[in-house]
C-alpha positions in Angstrom: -9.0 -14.2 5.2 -5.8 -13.1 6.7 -4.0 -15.0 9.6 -3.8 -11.8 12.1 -1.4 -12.9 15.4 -2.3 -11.7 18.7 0.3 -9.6 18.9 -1.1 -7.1 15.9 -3.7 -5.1 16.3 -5.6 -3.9 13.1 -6.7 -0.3 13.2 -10.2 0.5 11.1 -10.2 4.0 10.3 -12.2 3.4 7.1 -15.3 6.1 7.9 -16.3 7.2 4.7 -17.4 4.3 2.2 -18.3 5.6 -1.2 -19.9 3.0 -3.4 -16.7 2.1 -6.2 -17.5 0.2 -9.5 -14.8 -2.6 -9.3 -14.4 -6.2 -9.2 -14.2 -6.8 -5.7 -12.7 -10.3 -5.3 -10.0 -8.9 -7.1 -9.7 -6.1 -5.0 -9.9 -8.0 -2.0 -6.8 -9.8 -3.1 -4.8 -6.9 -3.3 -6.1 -5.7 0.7 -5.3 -9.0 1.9 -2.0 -9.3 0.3 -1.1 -5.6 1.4 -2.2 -6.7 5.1 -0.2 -9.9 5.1 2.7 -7.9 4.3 2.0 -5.5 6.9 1.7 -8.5 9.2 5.3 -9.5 8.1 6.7 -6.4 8.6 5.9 -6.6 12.5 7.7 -10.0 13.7 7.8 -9.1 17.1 3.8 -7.3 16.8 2.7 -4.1 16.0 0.4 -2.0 14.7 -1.3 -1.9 10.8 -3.8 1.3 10.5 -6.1 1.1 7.8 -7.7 4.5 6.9 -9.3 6.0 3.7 -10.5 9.4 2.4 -12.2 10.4 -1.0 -10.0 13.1 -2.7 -11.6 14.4 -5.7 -13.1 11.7 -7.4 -10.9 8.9 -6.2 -10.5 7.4 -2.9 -7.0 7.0 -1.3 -7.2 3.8 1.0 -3.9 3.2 2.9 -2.2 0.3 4.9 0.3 2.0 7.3 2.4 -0.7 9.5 5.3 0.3 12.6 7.3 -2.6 10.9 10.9 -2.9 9.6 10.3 -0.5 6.7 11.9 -1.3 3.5 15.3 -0.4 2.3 16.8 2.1 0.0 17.9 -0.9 -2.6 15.0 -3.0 -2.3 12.3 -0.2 -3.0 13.4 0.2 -7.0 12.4 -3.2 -7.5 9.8 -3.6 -5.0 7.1 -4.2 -7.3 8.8 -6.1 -10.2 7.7 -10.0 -10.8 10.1 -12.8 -9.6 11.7 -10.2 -6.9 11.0 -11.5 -2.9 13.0 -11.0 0.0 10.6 -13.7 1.6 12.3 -17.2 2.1 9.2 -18.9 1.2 7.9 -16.1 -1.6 7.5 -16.5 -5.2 8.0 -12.6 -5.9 4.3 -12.1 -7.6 2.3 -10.3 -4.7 3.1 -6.6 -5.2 3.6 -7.3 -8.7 -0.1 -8.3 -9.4 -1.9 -5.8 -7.0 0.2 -3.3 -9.1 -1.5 -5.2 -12.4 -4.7 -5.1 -10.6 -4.8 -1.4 -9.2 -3.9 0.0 -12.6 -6.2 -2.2 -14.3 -8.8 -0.3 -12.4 -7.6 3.0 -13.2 -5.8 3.4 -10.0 -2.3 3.8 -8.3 -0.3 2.2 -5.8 2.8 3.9 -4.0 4.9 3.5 -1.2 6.5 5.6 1.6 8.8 3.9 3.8 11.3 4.9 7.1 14.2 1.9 8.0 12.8 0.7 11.6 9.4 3.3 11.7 7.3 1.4 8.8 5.8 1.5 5.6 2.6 3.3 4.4 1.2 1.6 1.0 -1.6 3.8 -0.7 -4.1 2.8 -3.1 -6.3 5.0 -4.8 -9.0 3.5 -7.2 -11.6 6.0 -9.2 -15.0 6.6 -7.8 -16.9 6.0 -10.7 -14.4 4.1 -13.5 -13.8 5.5 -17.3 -15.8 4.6 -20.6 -14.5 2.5 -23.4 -15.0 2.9 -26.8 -18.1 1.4 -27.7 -19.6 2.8 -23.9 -18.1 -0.6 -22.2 -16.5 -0.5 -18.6 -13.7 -2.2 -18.5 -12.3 -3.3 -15.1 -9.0 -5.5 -16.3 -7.6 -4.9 -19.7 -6.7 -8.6 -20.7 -5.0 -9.1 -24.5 -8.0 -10.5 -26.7 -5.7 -13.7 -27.5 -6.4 -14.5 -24.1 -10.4 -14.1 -24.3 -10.1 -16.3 -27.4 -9.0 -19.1 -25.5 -12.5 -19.4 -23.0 -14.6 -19.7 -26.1 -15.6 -22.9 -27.6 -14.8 -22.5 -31.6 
């Protein structure tokens, strides 16, 4: 799914694989945006380690590159919409695994070091909360929105 050059090496450290309740595909988009990033971050090759743990009752999954790292003036609006510092980006990656993560109940942060890299962590609930009504909801989406996939 991701275009991985020869000269990065992908790191599995993922031991531990709890069953989560979430839509995958849409989880899978946030992984493979976070690892293209990773893979921009290391022009000249590198490293991206990939490693998760179960902590309570969510599991922290992080993508940790030896790339550029970010800087101090970029990181406020790292995950707003429209912002890139990508000559061919639009600006919407970070901003909708951010939707996505928190849609699941989950979190995404960043830790960064100009020149050492930058360590993304996600961490998505084991098993997700109840709605009203006993429902699980996996994205919150207005009910305008719904209306509009329904024939009247």
């Amino acid at each position: 799914m991701a275009q991985v050059p020869e000269k990065v090496k992908i790191v599995n450290c993922l031991k531990h694989r709890p069953n989560l309740k979430v839509d995958s595909d849409k989880i899978k988009r946030v992984f493979i945006n976070l690892i293209k990033n990773a893979i921009d971050a290391m022009p000249n090759g590198g490293k991206l380690t990939i490693a998760g743990k179960q902590v309570n009752d969510v599991l922290e999954i992080s993508f940790a590159d030896i790339g550029t790292g970010i800087n101090d003036e970029i990181m406020p609006k790292l995950f707003s919409p429209l912002f890139t510092t990508k000559a061919q980006g639009m600006g919407f990656g970070l901003a909708i695994c951010k939707r996505i993560i928190e849609a699941h109940g989950g979190t995404i942060t960043v830790k960064t070091a100009k020149s050492k890299g930058t360590t993304f962590i996600v961490t998505l609930p084991i098993e997700p909360k109840l709605e009203i009504g006993g429902e699980k909801t996996w994205i919150n989406m207005p009910k305008s929105s719904l209306s509009m996939m329904t024939k009247t």
